[in-house]
N, CA, C and O atoms as a MOPAC input file, in Angstrom:
PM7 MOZYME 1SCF
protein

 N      0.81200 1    -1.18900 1     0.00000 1
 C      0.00000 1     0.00000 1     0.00000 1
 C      0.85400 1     1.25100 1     0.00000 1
 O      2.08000 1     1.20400 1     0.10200 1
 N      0.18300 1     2.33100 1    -0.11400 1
 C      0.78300 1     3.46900 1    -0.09100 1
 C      0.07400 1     4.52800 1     0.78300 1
 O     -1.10500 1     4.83500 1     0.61100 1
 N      0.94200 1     5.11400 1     1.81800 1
 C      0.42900 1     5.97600 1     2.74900 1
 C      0.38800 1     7.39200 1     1.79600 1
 O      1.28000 1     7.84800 1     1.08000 1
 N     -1.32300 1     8.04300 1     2.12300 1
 C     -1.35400 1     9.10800 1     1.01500 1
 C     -1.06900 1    10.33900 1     2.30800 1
 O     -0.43200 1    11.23600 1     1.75700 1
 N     -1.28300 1    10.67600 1     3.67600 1
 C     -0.87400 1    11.20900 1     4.24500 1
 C     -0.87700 1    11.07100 1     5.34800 1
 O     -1.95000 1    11.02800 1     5.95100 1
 N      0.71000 1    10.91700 1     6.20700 1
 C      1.40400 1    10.19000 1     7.18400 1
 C      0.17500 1    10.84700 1     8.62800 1
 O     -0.50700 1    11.86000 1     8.78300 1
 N      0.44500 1     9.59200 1     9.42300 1
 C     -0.29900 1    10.12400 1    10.98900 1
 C      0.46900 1    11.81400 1    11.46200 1
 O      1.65700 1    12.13200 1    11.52100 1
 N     -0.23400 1    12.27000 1    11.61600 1
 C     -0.11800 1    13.51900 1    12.79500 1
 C     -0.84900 1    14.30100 1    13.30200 1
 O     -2.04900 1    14.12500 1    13.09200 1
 N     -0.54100 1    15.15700 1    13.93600 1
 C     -1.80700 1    16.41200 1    14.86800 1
 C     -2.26800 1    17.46500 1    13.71100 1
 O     -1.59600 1    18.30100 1    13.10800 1
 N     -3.41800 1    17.18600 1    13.62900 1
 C     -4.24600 1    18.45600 1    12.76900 1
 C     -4.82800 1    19.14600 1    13.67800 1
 O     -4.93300 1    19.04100 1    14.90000 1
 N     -5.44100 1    20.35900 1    12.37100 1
 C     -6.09500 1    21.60900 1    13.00500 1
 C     -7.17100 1    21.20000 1    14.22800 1
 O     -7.07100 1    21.47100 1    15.42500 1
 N     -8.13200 1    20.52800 1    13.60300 1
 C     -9.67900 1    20.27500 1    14.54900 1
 C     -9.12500 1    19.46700 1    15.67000 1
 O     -9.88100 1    18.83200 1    16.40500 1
 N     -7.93700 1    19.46800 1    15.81500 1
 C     -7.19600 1    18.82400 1    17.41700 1
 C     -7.80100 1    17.28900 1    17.30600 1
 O     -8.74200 1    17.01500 1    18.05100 1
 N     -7.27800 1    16.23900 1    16.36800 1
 C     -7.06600 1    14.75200 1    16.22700 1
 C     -5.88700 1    14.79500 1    15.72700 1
 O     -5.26800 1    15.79200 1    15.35600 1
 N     -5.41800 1    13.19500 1    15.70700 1
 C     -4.47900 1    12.97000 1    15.40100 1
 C     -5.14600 1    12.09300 1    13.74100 1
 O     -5.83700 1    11.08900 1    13.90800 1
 N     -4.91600 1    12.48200 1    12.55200 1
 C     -5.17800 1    11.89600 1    10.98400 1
 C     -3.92000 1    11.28400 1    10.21300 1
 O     -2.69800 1    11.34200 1    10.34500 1
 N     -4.89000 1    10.62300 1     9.27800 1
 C     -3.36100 1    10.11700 1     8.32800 1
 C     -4.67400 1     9.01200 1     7.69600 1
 O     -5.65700 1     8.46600 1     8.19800 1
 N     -4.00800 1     9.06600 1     6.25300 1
 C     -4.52200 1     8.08600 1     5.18900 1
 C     -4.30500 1     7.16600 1     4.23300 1
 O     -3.29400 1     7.61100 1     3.68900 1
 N     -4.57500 1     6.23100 1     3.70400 1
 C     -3.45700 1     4.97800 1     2.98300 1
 C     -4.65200 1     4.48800 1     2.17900 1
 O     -5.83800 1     4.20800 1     2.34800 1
 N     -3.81400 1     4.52400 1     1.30200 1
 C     -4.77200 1     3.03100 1     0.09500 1
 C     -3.76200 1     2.26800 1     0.31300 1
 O     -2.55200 1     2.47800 1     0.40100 1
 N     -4.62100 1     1.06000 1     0.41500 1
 C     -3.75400 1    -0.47200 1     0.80200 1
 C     -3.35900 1    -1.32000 1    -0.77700 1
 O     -3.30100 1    -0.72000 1    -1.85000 1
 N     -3.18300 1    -2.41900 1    -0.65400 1
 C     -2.98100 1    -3.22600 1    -1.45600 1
 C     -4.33900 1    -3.63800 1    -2.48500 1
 O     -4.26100 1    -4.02900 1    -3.65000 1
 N     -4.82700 1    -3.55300 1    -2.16800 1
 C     -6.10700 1    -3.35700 1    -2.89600 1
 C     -6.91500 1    -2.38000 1    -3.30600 1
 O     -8.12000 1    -2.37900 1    -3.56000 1
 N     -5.86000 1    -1.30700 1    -3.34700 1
 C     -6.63900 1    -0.05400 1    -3.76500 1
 C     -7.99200 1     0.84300 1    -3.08300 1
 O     -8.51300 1     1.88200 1    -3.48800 1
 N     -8.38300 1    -0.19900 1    -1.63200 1
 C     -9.13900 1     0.36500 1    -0.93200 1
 C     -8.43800 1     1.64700 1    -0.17100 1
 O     -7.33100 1     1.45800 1     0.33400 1
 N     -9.10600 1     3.05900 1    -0.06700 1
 C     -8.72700 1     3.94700 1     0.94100 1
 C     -9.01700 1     3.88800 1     1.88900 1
 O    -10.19700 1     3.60900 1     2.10400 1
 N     -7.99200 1     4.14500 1     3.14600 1
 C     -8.51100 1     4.15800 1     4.57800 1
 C     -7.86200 1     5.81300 1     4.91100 1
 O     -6.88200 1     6.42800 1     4.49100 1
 N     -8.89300 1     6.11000 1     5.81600 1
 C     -8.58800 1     7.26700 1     6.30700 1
 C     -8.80300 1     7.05500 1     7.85600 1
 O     -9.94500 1     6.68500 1     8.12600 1
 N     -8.16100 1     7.17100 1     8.66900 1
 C     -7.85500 1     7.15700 1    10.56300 1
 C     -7.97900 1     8.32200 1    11.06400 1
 O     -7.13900 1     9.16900 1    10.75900 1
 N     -8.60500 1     8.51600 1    11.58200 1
 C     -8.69700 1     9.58500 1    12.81600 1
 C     -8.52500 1     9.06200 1    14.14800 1
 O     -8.82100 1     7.87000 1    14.23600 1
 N     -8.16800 1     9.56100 1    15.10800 1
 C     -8.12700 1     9.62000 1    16.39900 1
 C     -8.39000 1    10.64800 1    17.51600 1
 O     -7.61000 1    11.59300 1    17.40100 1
 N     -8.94100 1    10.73100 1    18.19800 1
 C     -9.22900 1    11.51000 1    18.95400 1
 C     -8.75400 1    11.16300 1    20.98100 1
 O     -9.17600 1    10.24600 1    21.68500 1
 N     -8.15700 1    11.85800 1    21.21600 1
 C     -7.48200 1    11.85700 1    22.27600 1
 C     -8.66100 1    12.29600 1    23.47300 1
 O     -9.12600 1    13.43600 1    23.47100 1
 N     -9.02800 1    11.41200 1    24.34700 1
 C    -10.23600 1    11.76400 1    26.04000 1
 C     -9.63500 1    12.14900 1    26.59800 1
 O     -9.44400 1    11.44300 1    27.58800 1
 N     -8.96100 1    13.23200 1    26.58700 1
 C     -7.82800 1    14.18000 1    27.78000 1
 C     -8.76300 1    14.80500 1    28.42100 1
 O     -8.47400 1    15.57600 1    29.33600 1

């Protein structure tokens, strides 16, 4: 796969990042931190 943009801290305060895998499916991750 290919990471289209690496994990890190964005604006709206999550942590993002996105990949099409081996199958051409896109995944996009968010995270959100319960501080």
């Amino acid at each position: 796969g290919n990471v289209e943009m690496p994990m890190a801290d964005q604006f709206w305060g999550d942590y993002f990042g996105s990949l099409v895998d081996r199958f051409g499916v896109n995944w996009m991750v968010n995270y959100s931190s319960e501080s």
